[in-house]
C-alpha positions as CSV (number, residue, x, y, z in Angstrom):
1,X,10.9,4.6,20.1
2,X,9.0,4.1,16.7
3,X,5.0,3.3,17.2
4,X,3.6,1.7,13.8
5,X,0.1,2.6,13.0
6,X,-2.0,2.9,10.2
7,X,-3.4,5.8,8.7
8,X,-5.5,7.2,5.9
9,X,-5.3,10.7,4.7
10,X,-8.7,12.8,3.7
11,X,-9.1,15.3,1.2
12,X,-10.3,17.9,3.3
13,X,-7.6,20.3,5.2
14,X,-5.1,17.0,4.0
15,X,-5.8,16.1,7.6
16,X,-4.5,12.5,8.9
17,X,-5.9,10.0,11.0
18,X,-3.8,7.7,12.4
19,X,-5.6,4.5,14.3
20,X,-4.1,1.5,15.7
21,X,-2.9,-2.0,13.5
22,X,-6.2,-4.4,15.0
23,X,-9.0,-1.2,12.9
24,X,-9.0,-1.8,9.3
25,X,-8.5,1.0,6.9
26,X,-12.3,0.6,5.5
27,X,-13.7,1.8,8.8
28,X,-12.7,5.1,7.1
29,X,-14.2,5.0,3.5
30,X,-17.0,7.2,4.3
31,X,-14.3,10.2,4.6
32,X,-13.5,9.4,1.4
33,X,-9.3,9.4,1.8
34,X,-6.7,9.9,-1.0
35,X,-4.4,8.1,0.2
36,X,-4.0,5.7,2.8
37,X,-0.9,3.4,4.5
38,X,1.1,2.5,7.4
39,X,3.3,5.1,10.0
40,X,6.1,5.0,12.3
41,X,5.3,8.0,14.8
42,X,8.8,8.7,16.0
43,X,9.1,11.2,19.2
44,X,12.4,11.3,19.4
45,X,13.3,12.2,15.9
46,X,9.9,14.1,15.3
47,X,9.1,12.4,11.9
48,X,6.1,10.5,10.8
49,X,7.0,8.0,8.4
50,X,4.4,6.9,5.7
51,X,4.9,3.9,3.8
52,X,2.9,1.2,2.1
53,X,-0.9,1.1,0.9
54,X,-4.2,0.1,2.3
55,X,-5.7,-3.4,0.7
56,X,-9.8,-2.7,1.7
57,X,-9.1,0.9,0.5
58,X,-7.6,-0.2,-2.9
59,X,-5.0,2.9,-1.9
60,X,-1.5,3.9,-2.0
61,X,0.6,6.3,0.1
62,X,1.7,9.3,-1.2
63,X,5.1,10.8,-1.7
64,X,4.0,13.9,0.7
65,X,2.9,11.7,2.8
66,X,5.6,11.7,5.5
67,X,6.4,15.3,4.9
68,X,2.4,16.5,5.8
69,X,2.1,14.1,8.6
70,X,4.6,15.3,9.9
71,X,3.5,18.6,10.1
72,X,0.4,17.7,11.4
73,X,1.6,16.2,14.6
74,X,4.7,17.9,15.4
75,X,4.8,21.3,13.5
76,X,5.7,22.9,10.1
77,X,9.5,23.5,11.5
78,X,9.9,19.3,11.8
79,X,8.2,19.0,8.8
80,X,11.3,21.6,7.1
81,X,13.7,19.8,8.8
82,X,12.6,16.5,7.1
83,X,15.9,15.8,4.1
């Protein structure tokens, strides 16, 4: 079953944090993110889907997005398994 969040994505160690929809995206500014969106977290296909753009962040998703993410929460061979 697909969980939506959002997320933003920080410079440092292009580490993700994803947070549920009721927290805005501007709790985050002071970690200074790249880039910044909305997720599907998706156990039972191991993906993280990245879409979208954050309004109080003035940010857009990236096209790595979905491919780092999902690295980060389910491991580098999901992440190669990704078409």
């Amino acid at each position: 079953m697909d969980q939506k969040h959002k997320y933003v994505r920080i410079e440092q160690y292009n580490q993700f944090i994803f947070f549920p929809m009721a927290i805005e995206h501007s709790v985050f500014a002071h970690l200074k993110p790249i880039s910044a969106g909305f997720c599907y977290l998706n156990s039972g296909n191991e993906i993280v889907k990245c879409h979208g753009d954050s309004y109080s962040l003035r940010l857009k998703s990236h096209e790595d997005d979905t491919k780092l993410a999902t690295k980060q929460v389910y491991g580098i061979d999901a992440m190669l398994a990704i078409v």
